[in-house]
N, CA, C and O atoms as a DFTB+ gen file, in Angstrom:
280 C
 N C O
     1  1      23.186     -25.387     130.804
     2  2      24.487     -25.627     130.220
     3  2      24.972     -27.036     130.524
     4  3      25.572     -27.751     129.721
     5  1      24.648     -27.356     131.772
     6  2      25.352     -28.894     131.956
     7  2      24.768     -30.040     131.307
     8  3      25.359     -31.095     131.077
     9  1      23.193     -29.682     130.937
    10  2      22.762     -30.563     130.104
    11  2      23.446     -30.772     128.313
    12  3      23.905     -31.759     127.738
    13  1      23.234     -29.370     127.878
    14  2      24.507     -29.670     126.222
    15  2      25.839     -29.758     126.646
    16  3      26.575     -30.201     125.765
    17  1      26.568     -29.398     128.033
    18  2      27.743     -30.336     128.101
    19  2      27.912     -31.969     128.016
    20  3      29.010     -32.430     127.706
    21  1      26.975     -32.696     128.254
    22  2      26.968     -33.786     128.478
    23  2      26.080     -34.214     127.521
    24  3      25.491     -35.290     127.616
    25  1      25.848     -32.948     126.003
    26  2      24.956     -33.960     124.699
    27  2      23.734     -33.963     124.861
    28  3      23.013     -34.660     124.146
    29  1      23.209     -33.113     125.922
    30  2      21.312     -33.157     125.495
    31  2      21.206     -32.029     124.718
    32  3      21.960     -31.061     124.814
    33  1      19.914     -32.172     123.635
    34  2      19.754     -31.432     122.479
    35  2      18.851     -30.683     122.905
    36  3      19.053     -29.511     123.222
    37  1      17.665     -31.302     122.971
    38  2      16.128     -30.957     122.396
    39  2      15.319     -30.479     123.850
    40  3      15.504     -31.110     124.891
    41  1      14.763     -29.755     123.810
    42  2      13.765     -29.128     125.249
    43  2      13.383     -29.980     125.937
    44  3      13.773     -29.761     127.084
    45  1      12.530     -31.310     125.835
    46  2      11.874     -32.278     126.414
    47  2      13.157     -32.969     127.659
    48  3      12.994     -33.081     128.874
    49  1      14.342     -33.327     126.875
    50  2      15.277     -33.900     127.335
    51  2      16.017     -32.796     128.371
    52  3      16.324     -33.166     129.504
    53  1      16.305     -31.321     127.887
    54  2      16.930     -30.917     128.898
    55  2      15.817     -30.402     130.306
    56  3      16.142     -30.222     131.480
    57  1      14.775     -30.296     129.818
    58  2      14.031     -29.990     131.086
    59  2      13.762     -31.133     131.558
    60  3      13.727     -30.813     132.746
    61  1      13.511     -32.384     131.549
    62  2      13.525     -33.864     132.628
    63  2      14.720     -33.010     133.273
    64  3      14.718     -32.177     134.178
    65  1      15.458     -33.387     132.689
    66  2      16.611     -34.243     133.579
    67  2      17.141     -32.128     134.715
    68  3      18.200     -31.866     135.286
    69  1      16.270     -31.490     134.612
    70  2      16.569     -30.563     135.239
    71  2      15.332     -30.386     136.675
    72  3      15.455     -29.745     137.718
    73  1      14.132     -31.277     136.156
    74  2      13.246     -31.261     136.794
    75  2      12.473     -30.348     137.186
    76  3      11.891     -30.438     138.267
    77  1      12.298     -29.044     136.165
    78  2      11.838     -27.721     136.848
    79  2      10.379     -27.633     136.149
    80  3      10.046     -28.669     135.572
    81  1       9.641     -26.773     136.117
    82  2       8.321     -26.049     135.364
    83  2       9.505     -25.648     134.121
    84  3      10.657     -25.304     133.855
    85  1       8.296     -25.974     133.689
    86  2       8.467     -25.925     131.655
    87  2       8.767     -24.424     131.537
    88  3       9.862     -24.216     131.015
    89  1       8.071     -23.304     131.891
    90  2       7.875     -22.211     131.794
    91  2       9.225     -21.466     132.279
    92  3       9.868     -20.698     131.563
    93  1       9.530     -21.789     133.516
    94  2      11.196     -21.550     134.295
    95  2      12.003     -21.568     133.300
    96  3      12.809     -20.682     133.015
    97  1      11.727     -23.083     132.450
    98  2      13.238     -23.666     131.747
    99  2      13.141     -23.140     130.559
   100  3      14.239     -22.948     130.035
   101  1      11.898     -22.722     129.709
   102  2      11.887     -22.148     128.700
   103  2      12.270     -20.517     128.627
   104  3      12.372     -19.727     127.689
   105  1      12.430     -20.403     130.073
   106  2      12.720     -18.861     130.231
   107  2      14.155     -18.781     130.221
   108  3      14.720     -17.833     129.676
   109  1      14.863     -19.830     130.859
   110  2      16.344     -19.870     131.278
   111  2      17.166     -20.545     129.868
   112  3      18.348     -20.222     129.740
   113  1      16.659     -21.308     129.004
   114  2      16.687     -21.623     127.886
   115  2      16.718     -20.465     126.921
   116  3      17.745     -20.596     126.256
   117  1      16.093     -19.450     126.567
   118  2      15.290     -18.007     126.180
   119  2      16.536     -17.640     125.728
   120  3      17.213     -17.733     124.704
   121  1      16.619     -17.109     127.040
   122  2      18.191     -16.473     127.668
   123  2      19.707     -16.928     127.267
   124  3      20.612     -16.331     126.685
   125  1      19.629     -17.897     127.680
   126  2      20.976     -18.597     127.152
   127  2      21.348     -18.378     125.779
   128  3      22.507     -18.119     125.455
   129  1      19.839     -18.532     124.490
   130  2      20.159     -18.500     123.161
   131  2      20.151     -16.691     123.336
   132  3      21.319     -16.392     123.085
   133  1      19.734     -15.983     123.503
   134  2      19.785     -14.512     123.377
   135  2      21.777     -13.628     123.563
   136  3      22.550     -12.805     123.073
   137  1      21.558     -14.847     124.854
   138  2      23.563     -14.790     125.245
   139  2      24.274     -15.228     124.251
   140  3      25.478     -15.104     124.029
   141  1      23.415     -15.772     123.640
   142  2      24.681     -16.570     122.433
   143  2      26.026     -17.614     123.249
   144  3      27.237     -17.705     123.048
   145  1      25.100     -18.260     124.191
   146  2      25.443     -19.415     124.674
   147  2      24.961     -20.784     123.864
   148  3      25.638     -21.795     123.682
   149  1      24.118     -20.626     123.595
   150  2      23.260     -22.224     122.722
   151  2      22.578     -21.426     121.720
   152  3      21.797     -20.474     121.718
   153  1      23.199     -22.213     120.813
   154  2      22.085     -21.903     119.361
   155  2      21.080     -22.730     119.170
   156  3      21.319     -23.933     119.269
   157  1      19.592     -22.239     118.823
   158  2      18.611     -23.196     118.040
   159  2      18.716     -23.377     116.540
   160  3      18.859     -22.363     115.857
   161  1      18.655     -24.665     115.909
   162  2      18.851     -25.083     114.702
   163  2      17.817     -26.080     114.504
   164  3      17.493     -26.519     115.607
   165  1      17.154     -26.629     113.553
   166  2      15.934     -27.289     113.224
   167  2      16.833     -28.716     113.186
   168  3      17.886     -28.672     112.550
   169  1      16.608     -29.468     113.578
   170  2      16.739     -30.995     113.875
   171  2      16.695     -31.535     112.366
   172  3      15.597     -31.584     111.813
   173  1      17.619     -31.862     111.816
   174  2      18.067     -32.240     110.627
   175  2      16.767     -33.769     110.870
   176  3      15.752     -34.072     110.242
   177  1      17.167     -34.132     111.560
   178  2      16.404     -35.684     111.236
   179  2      14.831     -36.054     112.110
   180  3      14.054     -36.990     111.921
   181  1      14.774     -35.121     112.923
   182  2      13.056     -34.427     113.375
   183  2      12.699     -33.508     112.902
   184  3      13.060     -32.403     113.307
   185  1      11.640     -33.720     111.603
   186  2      11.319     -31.994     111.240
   187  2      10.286     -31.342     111.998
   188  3       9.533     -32.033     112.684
   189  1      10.175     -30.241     111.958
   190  2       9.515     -29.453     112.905
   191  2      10.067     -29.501     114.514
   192  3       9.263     -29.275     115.419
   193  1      11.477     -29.806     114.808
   194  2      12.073     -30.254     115.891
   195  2      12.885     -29.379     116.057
   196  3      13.396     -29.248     114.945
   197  1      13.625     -28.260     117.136
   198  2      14.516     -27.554     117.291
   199  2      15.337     -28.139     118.273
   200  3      14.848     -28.445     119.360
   201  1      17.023     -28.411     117.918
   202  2      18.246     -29.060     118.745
   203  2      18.691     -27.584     119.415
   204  3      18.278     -26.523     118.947
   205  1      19.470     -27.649     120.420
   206  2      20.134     -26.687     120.780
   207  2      21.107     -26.960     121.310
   208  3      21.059     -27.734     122.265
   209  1      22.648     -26.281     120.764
   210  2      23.664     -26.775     120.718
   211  2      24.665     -25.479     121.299
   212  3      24.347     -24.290     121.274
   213  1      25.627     -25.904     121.691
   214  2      26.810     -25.118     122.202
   215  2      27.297     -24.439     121.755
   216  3      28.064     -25.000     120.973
   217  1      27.466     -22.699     121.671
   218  2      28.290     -21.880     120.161
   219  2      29.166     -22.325     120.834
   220  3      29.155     -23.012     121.855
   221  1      30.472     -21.635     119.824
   222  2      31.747     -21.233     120.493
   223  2      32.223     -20.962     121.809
   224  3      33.274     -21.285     122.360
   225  1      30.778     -19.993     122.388
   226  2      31.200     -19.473     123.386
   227  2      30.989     -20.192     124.661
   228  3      31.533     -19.923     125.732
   229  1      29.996     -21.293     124.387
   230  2      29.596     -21.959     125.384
   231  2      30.580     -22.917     125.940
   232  3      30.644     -23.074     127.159
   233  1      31.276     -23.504     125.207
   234  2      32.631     -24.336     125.977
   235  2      34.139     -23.214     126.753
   236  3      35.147     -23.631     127.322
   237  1      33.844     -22.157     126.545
   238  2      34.468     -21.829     127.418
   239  2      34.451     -20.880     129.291
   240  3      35.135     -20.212     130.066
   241  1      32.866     -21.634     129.051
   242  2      31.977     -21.486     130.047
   243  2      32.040     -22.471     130.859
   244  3      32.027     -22.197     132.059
   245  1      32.124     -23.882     130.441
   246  2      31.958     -25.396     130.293
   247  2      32.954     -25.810     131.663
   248  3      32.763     -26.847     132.299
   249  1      33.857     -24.988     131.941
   250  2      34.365     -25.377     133.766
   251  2      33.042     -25.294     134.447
   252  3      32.297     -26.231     134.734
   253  1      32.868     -23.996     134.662
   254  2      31.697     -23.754     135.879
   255  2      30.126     -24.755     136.128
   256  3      29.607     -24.751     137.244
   257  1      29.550     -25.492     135.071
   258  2      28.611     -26.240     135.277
   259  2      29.442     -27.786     135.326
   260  3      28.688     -28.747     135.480
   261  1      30.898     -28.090     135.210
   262  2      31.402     -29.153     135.274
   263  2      31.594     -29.193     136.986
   264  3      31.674     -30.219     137.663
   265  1      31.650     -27.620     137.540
   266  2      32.325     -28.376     139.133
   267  2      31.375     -28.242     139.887
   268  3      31.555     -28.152     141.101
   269  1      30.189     -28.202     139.348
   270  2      28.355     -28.397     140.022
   271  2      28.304     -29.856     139.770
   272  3      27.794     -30.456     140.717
   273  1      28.699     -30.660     138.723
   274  2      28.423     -32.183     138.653
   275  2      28.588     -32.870     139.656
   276  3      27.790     -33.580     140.269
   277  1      29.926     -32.596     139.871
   278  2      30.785     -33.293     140.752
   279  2      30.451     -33.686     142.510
   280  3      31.284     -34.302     143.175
């Protein structure tokens, strides 16, 4: 979550910057879209590329991974 708070889209980008096994993050990733926390949508301007973005519900989640930044 703190990564699409702060605008990362795409898998490559949110797993760096989380630093874990691919497999972990694709699991915890999984999940999140199943919660209907982040939606996958095909990358308008990468084809064959999936973005994953914040529903509705995810910004009102958006305190709790803000006071881990800090």
């Amino acid at each position: 979550m703190r990564g699409a708070v702060v605008g990362l889209r795409w898998f490559g980008d949110f797993q760096k910057s989380l630093g874990i096994a691919i497999e972990v993050f694709a699991t915890w990733l999984c999940r999140l879209c199943d919660e209907g926390i982040l939606a996958r949508r095909p990358d308008p301007e990468r084809p064959g590329w999936l973005e994953y973005i914040l529903t509705d519900t995810g910004p009102e989640l958006t305190p709790l991974p803000i006071t881990f930044m800090g």
